[in-house]
ChimeraX commands (.cxc) that place a marker at each C-alpha (Angstrom):
marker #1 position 24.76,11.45,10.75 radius 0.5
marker #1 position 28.24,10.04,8.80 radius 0.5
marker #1 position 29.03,12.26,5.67 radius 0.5
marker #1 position 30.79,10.95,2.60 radius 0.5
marker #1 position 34.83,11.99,3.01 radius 0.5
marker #1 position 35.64,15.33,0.58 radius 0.5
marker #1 position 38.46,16.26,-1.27 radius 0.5
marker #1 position 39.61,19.85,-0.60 radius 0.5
marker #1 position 38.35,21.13,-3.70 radius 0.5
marker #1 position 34.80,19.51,-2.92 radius 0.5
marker #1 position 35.27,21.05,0.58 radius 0.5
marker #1 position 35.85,24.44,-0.81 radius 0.5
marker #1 position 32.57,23.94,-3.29 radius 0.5
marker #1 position 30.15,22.18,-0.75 radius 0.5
marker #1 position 30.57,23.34,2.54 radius 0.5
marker #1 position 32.44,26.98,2.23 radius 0.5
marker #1 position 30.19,28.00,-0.97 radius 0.5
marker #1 position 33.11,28.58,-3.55 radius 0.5
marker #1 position 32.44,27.96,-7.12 radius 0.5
marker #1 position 34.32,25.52,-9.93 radius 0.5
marker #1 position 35.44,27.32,-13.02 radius 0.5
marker #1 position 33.53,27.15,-15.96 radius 0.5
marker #1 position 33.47,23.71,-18.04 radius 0.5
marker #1 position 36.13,22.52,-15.62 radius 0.5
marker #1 position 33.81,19.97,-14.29 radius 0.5
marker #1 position 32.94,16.62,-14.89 radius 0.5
marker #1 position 29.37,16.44,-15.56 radius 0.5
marker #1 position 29.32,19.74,-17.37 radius 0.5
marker #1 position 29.28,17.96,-20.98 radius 0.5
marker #1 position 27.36,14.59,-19.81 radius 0.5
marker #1 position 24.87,12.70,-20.88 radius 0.5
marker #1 position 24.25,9.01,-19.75 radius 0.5
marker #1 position 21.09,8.24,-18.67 radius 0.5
marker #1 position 20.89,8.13,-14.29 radius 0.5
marker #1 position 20.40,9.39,-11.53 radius 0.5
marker #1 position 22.66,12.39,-9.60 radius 0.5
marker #1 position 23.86,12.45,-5.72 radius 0.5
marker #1 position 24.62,14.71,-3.54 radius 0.5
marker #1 position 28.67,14.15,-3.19 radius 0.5
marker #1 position 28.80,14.92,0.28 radius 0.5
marker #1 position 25.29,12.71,1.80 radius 0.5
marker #1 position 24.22,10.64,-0.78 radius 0.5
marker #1 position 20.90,12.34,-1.31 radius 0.5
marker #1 position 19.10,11.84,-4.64 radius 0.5
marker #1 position 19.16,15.58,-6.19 radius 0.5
marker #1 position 18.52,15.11,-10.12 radius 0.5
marker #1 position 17.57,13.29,-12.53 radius 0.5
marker #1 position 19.57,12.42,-16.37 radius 0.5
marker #1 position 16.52,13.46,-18.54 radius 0.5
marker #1 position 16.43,17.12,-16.55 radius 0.5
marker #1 position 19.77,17.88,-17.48 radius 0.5
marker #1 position 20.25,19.98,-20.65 radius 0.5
marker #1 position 22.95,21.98,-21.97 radius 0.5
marker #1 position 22.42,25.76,-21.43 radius 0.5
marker #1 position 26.07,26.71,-22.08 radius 0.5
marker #1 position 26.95,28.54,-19.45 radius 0.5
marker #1 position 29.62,26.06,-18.30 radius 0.5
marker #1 position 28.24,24.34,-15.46 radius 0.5
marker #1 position 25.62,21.28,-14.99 radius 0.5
marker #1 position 22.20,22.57,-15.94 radius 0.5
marker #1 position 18.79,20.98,-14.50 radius 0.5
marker #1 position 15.42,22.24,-15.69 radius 0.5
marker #1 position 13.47,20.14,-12.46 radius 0.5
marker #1 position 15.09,18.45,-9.20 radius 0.5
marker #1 position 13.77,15.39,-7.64 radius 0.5
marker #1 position 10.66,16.31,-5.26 radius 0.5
marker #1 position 11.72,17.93,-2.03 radius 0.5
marker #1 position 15.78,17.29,-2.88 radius 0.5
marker #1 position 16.44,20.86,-2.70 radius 0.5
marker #1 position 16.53,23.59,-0.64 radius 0.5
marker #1 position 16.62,27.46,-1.88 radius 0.5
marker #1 position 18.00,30.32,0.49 radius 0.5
marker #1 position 18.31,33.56,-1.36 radius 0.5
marker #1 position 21.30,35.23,-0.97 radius 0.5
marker #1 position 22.44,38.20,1.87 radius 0.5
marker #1 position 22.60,40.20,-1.12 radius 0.5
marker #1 position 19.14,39.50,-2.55 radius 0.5
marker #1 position 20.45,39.24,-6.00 radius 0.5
marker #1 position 20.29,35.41,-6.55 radius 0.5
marker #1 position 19.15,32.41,-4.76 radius 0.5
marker #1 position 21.32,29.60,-3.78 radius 0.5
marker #1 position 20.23,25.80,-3.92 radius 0.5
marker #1 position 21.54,23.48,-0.80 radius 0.5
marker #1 position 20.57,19.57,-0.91 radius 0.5
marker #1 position 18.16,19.75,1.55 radius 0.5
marker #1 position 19.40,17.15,3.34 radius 0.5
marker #1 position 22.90,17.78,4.23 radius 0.5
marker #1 position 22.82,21.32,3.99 radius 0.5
marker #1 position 25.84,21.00,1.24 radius 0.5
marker #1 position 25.87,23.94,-1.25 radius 0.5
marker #1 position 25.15,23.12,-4.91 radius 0.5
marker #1 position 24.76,26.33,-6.84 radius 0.5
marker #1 position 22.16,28.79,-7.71 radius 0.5
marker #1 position 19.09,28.71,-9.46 radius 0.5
marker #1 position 17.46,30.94,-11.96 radius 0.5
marker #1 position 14.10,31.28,-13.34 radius 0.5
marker #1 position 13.11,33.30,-16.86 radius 0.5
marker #1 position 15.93,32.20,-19.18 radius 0.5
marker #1 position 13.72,30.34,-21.56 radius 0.5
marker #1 position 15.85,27.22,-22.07 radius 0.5
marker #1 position 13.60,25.15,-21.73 radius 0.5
marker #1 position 9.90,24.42,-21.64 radius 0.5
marker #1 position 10.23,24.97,-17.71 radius 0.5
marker #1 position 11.63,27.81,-17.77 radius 0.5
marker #1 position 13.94,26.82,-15.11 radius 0.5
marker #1 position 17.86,26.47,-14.58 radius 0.5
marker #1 position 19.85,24.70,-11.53 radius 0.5
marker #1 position 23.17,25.83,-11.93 radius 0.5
marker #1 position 25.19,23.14,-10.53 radius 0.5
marker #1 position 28.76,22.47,-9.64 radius 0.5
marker #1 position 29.94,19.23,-10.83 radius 0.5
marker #1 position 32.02,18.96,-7.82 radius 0.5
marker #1 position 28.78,19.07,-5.59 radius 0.5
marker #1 position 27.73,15.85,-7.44 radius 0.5
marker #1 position 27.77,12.16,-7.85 radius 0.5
marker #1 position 26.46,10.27,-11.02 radius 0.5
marker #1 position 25.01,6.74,-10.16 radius 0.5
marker #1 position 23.79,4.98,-14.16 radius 0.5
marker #1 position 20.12,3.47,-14.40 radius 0.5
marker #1 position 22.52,0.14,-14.16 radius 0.5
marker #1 position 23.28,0.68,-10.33 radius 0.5
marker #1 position 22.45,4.04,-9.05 radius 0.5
marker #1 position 20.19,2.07,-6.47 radius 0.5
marker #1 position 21.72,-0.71,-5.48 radius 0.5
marker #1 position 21.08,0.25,-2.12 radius 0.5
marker #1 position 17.36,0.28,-1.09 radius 0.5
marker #1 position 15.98,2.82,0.96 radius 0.5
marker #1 position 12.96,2.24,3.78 radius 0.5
marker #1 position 10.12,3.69,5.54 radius 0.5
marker #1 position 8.28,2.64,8.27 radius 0.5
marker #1 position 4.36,4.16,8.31 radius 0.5
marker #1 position 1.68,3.05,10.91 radius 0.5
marker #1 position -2.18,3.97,9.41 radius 0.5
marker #1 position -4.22,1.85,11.63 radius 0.5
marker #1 position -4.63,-2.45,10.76 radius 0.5
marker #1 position -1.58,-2.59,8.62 radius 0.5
marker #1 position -3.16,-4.82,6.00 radius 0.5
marker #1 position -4.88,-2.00,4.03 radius 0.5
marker #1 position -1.50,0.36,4.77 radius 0.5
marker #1 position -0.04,-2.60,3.27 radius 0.5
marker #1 position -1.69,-3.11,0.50 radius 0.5
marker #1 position -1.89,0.32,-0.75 radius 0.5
marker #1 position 2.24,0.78,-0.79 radius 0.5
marker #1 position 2.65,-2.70,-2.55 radius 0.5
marker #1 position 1.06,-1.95,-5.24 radius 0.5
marker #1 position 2.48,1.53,-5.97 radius 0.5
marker #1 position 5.51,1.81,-8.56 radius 0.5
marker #1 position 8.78,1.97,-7.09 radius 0.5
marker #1 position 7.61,-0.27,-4.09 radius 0.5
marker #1 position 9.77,-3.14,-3.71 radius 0.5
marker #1 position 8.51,-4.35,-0.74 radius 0.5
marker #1 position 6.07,-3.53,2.13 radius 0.5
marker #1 position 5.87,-5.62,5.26 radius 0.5
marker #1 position 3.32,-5.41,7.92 radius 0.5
marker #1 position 5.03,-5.78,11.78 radius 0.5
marker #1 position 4.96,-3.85,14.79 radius 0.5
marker #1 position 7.18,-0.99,15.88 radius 0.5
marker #1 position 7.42,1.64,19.15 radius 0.5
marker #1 position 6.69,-0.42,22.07 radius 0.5
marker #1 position 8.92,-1.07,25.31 radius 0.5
marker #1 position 8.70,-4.76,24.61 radius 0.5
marker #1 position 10.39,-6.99,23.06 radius 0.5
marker #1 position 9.55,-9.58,20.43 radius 0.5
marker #1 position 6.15,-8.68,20.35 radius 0.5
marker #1 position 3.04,-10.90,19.30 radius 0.5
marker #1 position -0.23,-9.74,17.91 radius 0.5
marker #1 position -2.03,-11.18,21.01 radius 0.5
marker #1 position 0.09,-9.00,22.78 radius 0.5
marker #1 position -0.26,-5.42,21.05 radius 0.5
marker #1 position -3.63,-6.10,20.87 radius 0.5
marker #1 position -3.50,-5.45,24.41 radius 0.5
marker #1 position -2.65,-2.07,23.93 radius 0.5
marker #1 position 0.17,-2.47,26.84 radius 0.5
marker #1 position 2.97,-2.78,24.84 radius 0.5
marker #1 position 3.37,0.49,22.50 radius 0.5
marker #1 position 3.69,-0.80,19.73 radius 0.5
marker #1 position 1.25,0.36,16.82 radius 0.5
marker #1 position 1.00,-1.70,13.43 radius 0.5
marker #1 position 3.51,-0.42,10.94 radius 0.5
marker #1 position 4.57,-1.10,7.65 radius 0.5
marker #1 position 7.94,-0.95,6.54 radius 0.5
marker #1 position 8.34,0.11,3.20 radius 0.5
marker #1 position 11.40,-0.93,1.20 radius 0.5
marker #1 position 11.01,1.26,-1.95 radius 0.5
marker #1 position 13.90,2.52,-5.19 radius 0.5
marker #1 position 14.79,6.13,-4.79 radius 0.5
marker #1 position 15.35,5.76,-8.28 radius 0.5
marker #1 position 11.13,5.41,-8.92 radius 0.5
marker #1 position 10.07,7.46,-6.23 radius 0.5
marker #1 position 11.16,9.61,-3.39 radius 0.5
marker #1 position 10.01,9.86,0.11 radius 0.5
marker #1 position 7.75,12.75,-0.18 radius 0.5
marker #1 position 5.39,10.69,-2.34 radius 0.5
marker #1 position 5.66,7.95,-0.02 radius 0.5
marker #1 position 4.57,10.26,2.84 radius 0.5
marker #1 position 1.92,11.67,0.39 radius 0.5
marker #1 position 0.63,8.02,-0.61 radius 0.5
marker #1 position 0.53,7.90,3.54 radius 0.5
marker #1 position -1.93,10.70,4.13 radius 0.5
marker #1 position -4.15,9.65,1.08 radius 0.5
marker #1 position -4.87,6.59,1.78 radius 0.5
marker #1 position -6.01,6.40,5.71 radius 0.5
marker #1 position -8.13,9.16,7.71 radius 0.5
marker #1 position -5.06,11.08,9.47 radius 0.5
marker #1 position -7.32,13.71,11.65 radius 0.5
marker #1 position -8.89,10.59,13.30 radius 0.5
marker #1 position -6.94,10.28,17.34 radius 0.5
marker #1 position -8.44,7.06,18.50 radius 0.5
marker #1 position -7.54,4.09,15.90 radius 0.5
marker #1 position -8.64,4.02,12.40 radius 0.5
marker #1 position -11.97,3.55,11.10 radius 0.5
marker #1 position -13.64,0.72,13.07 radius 0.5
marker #1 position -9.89,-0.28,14.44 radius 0.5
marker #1 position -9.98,1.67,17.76 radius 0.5
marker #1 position -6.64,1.43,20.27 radius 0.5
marker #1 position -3.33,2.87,20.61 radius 0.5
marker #1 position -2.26,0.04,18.01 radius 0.5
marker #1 position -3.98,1.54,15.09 radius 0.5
marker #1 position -3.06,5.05,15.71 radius 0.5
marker #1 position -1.52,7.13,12.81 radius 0.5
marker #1 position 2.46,8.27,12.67 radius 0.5
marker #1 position 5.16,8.31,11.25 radius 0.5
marker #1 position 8.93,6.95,12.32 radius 0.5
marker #1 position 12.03,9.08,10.62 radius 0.5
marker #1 position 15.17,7.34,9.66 radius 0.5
marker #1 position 16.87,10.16,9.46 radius 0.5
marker #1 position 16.42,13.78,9.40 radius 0.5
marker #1 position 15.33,14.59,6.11 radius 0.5
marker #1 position 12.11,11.89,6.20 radius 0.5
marker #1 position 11.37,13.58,9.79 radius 0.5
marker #1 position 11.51,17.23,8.00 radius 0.5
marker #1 position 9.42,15.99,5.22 radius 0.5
marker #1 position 7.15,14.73,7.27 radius 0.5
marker #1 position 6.49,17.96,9.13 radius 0.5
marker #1 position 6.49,19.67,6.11 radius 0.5
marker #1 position 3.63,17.88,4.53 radius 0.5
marker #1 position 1.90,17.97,7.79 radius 0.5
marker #1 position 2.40,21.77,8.09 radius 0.5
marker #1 position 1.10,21.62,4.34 radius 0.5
marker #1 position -2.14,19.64,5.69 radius 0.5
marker #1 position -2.95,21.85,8.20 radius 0.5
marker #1 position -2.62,24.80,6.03 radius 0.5
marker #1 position -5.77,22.94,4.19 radius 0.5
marker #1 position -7.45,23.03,7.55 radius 0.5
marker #1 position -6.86,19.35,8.36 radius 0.5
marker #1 position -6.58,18.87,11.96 radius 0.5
marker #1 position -3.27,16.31,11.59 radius 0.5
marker #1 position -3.03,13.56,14.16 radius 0.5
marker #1 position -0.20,11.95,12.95 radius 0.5
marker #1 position 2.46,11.71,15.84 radius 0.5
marker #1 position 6.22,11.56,14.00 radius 0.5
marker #1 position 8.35,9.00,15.93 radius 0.5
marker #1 position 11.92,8.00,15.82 radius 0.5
marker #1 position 12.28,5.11,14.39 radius 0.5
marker #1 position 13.19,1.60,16.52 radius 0.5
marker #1 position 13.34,-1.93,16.23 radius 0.5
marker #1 position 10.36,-3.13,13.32 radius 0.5
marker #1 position 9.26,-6.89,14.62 radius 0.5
marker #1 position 7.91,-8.52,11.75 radius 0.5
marker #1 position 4.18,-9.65,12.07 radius 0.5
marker #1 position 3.14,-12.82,11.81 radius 0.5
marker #1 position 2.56,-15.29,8.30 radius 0.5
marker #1 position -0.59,-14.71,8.25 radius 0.5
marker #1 position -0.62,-10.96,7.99 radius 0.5
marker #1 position 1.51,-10.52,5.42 radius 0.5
marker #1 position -0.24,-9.88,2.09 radius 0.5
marker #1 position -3.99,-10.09,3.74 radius 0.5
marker #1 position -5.38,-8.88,1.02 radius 0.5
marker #1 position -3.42,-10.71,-1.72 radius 0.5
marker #1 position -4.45,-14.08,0.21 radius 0.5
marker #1 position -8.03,-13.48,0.87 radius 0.5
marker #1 position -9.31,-11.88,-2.05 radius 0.5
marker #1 position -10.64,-9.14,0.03 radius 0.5
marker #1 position -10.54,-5.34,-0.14 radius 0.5
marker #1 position -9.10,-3.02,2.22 radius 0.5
marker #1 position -12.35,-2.17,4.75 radius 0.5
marker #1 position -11.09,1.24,6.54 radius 0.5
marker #1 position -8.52,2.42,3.90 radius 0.5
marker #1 position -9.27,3.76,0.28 radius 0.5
marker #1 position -7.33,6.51,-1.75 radius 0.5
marker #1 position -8.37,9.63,-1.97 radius 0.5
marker #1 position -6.58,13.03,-3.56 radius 0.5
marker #1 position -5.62,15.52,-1.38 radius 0.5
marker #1 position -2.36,17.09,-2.66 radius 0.5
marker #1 position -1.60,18.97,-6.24 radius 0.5
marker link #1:1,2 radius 0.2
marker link #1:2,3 radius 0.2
marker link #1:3,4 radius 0.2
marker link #1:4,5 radius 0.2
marker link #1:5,6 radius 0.2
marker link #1:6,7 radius 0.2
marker link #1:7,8 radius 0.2
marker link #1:8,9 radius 0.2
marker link #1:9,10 radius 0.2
marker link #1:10,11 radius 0.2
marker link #1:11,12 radius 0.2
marker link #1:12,13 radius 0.2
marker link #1:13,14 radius 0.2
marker link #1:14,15 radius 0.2
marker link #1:15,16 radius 0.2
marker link #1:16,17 radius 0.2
marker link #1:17,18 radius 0.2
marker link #1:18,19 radius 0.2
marker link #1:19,20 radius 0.2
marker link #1:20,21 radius 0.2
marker link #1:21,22 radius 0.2
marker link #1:22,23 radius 0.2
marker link #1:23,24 radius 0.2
marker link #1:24,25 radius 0.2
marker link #1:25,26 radius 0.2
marker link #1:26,27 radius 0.2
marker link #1:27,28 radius 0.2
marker link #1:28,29 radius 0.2
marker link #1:29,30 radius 0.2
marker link #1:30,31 radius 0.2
marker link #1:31,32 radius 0.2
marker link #1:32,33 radius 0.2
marker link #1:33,34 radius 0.2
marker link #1:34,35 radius 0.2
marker link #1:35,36 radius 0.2
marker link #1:36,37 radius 0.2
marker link #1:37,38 radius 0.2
marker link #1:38,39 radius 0.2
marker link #1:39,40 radius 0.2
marker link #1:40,41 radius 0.2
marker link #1:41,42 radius 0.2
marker link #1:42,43 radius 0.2
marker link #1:43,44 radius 0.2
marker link #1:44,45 radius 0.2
marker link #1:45,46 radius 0.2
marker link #1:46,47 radius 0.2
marker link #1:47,48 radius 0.2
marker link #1:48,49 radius 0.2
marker link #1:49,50 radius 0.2
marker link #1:50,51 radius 0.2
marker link #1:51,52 radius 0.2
marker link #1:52,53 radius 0.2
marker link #1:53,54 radius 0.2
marker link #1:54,55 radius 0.2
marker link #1:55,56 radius 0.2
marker link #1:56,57 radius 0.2
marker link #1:57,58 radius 0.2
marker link #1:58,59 radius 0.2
marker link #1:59,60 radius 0.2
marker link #1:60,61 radius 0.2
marker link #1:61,62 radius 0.2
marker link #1:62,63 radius 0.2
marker link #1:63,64 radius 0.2
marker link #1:64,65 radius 0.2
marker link #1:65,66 radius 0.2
marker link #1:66,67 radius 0.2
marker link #1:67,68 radius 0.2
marker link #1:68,69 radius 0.2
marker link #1:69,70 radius 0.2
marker link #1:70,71 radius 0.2
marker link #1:71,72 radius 0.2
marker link #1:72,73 radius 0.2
marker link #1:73,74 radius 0.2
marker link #1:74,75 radius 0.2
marker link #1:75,76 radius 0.2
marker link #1:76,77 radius 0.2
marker link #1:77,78 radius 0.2
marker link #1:78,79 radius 0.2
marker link #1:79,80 radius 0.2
marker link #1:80,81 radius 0.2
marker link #1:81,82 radius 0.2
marker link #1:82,83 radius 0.2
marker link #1:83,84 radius 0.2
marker link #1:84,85 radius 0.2
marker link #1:85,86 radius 0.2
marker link #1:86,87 radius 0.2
marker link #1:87,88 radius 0.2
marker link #1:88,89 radius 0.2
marker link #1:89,90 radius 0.2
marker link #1:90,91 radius 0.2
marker link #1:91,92 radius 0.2
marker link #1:92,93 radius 0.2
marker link #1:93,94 radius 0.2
marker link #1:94,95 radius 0.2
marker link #1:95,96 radius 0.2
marker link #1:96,97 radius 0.2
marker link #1:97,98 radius 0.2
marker link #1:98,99 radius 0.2
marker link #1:99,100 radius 0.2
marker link #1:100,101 radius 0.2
marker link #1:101,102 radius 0.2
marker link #1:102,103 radius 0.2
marker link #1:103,104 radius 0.2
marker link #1:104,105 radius 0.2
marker link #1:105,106 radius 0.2
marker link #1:106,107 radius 0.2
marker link #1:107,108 radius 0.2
marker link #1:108,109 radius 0.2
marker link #1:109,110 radius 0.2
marker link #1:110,111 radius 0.2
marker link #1:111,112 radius 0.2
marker link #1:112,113 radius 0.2
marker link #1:113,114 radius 0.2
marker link #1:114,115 radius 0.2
marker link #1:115,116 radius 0.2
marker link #1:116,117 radius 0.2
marker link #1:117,118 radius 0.2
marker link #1:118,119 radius 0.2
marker link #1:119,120 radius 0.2
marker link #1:120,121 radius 0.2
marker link #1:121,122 radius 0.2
marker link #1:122,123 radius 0.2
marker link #1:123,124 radius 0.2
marker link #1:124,125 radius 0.2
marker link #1:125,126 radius 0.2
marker link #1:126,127 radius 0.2
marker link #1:127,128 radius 0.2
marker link #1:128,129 radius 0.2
marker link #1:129,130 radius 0.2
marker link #1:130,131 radius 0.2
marker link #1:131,132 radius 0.2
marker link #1:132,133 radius 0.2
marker link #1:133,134 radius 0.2
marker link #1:134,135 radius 0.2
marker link #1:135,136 radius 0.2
marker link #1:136,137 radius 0.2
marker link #1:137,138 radius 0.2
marker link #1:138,139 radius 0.2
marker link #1:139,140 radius 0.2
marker link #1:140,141 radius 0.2
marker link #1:141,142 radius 0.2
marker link #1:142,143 radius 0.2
marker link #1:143,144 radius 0.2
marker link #1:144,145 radius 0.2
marker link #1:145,146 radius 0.2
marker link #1:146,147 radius 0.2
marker link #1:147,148 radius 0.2
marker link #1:148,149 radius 0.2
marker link #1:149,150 radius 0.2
marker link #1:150,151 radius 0.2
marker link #1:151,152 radius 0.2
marker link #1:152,153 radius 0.2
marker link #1:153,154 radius 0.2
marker link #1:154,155 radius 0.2
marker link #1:155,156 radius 0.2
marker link #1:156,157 radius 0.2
marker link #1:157,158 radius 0.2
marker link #1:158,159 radius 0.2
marker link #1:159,160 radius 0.2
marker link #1:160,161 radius 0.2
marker link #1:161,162 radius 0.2
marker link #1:162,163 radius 0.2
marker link #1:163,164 radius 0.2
marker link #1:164,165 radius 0.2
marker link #1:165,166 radius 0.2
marker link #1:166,167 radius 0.2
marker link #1:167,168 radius 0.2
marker link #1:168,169 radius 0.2
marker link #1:169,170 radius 0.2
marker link #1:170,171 radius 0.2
marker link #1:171,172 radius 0.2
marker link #1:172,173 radius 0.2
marker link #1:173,174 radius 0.2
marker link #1:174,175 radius 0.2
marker link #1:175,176 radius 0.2
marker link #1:176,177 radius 0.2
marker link #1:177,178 radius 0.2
marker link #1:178,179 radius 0.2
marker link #1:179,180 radius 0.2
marker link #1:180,181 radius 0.2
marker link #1:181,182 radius 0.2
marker link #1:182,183 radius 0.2
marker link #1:183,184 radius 0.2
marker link #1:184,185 radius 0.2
marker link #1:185,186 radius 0.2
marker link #1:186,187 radius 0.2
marker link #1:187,188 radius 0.2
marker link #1:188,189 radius 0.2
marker link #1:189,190 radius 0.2
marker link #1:190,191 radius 0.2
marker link #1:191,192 radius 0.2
marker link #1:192,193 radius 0.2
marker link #1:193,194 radius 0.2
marker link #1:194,195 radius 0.2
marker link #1:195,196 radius 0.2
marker link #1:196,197 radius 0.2
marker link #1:197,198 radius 0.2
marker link #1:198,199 radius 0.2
marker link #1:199,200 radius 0.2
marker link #1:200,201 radius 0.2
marker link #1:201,202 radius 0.2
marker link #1:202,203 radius 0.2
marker link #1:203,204 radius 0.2
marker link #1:204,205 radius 0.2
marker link #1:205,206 radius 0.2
marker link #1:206,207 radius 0.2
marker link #1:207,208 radius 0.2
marker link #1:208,209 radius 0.2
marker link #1:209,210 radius 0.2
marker link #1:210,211 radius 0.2
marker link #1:211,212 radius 0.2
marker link #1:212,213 radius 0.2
marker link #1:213,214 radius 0.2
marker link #1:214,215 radius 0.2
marker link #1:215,216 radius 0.2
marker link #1:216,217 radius 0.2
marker link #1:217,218 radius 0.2
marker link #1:218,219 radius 0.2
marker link #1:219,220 radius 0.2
marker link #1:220,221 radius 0.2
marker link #1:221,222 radius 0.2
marker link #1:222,223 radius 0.2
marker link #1:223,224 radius 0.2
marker link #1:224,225 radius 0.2
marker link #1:225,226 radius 0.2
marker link #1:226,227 radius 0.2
marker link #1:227,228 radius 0.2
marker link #1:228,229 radius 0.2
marker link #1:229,230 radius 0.2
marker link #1:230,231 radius 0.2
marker link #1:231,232 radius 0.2
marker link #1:232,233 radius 0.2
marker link #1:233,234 radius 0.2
marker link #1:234,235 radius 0.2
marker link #1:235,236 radius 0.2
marker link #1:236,237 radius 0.2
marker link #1:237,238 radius 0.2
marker link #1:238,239 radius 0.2
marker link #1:239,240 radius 0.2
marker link #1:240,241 radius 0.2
marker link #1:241,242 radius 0.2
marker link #1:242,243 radius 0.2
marker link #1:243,244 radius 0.2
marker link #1:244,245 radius 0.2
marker link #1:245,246 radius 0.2
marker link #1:246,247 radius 0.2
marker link #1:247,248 radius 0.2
marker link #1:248,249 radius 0.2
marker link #1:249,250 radius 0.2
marker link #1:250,251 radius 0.2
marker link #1:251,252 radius 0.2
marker link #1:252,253 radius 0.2
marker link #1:253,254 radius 0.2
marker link #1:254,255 radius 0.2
marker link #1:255,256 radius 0.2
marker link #1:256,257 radius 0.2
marker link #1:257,258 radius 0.2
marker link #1:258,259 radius 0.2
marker link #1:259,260 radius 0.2
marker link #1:260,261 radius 0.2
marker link #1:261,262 radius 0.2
marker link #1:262,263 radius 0.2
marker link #1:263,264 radius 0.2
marker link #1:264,265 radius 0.2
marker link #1:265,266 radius 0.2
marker link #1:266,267 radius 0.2
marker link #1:267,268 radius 0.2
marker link #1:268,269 radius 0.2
marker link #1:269,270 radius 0.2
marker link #1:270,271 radius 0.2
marker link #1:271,272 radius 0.2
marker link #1:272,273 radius 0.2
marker link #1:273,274 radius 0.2
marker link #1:274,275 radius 0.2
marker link #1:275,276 radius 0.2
marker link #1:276,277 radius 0.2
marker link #1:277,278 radius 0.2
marker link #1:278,279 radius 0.2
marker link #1:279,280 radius 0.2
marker link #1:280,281 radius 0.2
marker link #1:281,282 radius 0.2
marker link #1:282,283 radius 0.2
marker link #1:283,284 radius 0.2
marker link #1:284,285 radius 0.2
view
């Protein structure tokens, strides 16, 4: 995985754990309305409207975007450190009990740990995931119509051959299940609820297809980008089975998506019909 290039003061902040001096940094007394980045990965951490000022001289965030950040308490046991979970990178520390807000909640962060992107272009670049939930048309039609979706194609992904048809998957020789790639604004949402939408929305403890769809084609997984959608994944899965779901969702690295054919893109949309082996359902808090 590339990393953004640091300065040595970012250097000193992110990856050896040193600290800026008080109301030295940047985004200690700021207010526009956006999103903020990890400086060293990229990673959506926080959002404009849970920053407040608490005065203590350093960024302040009551809430962090879901699953963002990562808290290691300290060798000392006195406070607990906050990491973006994706990169590791160190941010600050957070504390809990201060009463500055409603939350009751403070991320202390160092401005040098950070990256501001406005409303106006913070997500210029898309992000995607790829989910396979048995006939893609219902996995399809469920992520289209959820906010922050700007896309979802049905198409076929984790086969050994190439330029695959649906005559041919059907044939369950080729590997490839149905999968929907999801183009979606980090901005809106974040991967965890994608992966959330995912297990809501198709039986996940069934092994042999989905529903009425039986074959390899239409069994459940998930393919990781990167490392952070892989350990989201497992930790939503570890989350499941600590509900006493039998999970069996396979995770997958992801490959080359083939787009499906015309006439299975936006099934649903063109037919006028509902979704026959996929409806929501609430399962997480």
């Amino acid at each position: 995985m590339s990393y953004n290039e640091l300065s040595p003061e970012e250097s000193s902040v992110i990856e050896k754990k040193g600290t800026e001096r008080p109301f030295s940094g940047k985004y200690n007394d700021f207010y526009e309305e956006g999103i903020f980045k990890c400086k060293k990965c990229d990673a959506p951490l926080y959002k404009s409207e849970d920053k407040f000022s608490s005065g203590c001289g350093w960024p302040s965030f009551d809430d962090e975007i879901e699953g963002s950040i990562k808290r290691v308490p300290d060798a000392d046991g006195r406070r607990v450190e906050i990491v973006c979970a994706n990169c590791g990178g160190h941010l600050g520390h957070v504390f809990e009990g201060e009463g500055f807000t409603p939350k009751n909640i403070r991320h202390c962060v160092n401005s040098l740990s950070l990256q501001f992107k406005s409303n106006e272009n913070c997500c210029e670049r898309h992000a995607f995931a790829y989910f396979a939930g048995g006939c893609f048309w219902g996995v399809e039609h469920h992520f289209e119509n959820l906010k922050g979706v700007q896309s979802a194609v049905s198409g076929y992904m984790g086969g050994h051959t190439l330029n695959p048809d649906y005559n041919s998957i059907c044939t369950g020789t080729t590997g490839h299940l149905e999968v929907v790639r999801v183009e979606y604004d980090e901005c809106q949402i974040s991967f965890k609820e994608l992966v959330k939408q995912f297990f809501e929305i198709h039986d996940f403890t069934q092994t042999n297809g989905q529903g009425p769809d039986i074959g390899s084609q239409y069994l459940s997984g998930i393919f990781y980008l990167n490392e952070m959608q892989k350990r989201v994944s497992l930790e939503l899965i570890d989350e499941l089975e600590d509900m006493d779901y039998t999970v069996a969702t396979s995770l997958y690295e992801a490959s080359t998506f083939y787009e499906a054919e015309d006439y299975h893109q936006d099934y649903y949309k063109k037919t006028g019909k509902t979704p026959y082996c996929h409806s929501y359902r609430k399962i997480f808090k």
